[in-house]
N, C-alpha and C positions, 0 to 999 in steps of 0.2 A: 669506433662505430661509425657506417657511415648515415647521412642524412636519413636515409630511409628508415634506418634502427631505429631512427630516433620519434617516430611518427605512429600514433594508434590509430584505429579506427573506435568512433563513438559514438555513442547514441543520446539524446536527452528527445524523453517523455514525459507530454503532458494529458494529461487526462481529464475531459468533459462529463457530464450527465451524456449528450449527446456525440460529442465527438472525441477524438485521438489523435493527437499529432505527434508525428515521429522527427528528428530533425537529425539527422546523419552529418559527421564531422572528421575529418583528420585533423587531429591533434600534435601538440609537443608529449611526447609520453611525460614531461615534469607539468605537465599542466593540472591545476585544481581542480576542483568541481565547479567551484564559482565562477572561474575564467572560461570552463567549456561552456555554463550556462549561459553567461555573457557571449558569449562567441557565436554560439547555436541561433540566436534570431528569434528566441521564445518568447523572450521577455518583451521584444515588441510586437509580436503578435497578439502576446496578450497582459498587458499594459496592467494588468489587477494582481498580479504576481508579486508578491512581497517576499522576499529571500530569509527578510528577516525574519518572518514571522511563520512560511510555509516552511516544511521538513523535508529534505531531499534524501532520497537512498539510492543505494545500487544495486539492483536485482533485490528488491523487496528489502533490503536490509539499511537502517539508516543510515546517515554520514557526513561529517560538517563541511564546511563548505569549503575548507582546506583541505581535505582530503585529495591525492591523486588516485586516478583508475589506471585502469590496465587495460589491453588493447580488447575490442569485441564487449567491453562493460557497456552498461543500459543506465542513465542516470536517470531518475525518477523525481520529479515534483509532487507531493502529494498533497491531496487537498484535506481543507480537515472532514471527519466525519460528520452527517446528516443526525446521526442517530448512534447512543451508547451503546454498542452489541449485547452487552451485559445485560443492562436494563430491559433490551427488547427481550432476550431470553426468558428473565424473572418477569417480563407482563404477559409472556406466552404462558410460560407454568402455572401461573398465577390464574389465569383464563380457564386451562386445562383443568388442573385442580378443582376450581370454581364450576364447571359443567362434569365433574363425576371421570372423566377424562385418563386421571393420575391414577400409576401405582396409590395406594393407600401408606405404606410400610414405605417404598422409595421416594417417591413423589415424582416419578419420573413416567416414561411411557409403560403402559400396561404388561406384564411378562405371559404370554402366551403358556408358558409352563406353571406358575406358581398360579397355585389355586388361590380363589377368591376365600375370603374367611366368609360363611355363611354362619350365622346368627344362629343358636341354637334354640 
């Protein structure tokens, strides 16, 4: 193989409330995740970055920090969640329910087809 075989292109993304940074790389294709992350310049960018503690993926999907990519991969920092997606769900239903809002029988949104039980 010659030199050039041996070279990916890469991506590592980090993501703000407010901003996005992209940081483009050619790599050794046996290179880690951890080593492109170190390499990429992020980490001094932004200095609050903890490897150990934040979860990195590639294309939405997790990966340790040993893991290698493959050429055109996107490595991802992610930050942790604001907020349980779960929990907001069940305090939305919860809301809905509580103002007359819910199916009765589902407890979900109202079905345009199924009749209301009317009270005899």
């Amino acid at each position: 193989m010659s030199a050039d075989t041996q070279l990916i292109h890469v991506e590592v993304v980090y993501a703000l409330p407010n901003e996005q940074r992209v940081f483009q790389l050619v790599v050794n294709r046996e290179s880690t995740v951890d080593e492109i992350i170190q390499k990429s310049g992020v980490l001094s960018v932004y200095p609050d970055i903890d490897l150990s503690v934040k979860k990195v993926g590639v294309f939405s999907r997790n990966v340790k920090l040993d893991a290698t990519v493959r050429d055109k991969d996107r490595i991802e920092i992610y930050r942790p969640l604001l907020a349980d997606p779960k929990e907001i769900r069940r305090k939305r239903a919860e809301q809905a329910k509580n103002a007359g809002k819910s199916d009765p029988v589902t407890g979900g949104k109202p079905s345009p087809v199924r009749k209301s039980a009317e009270p005899s």
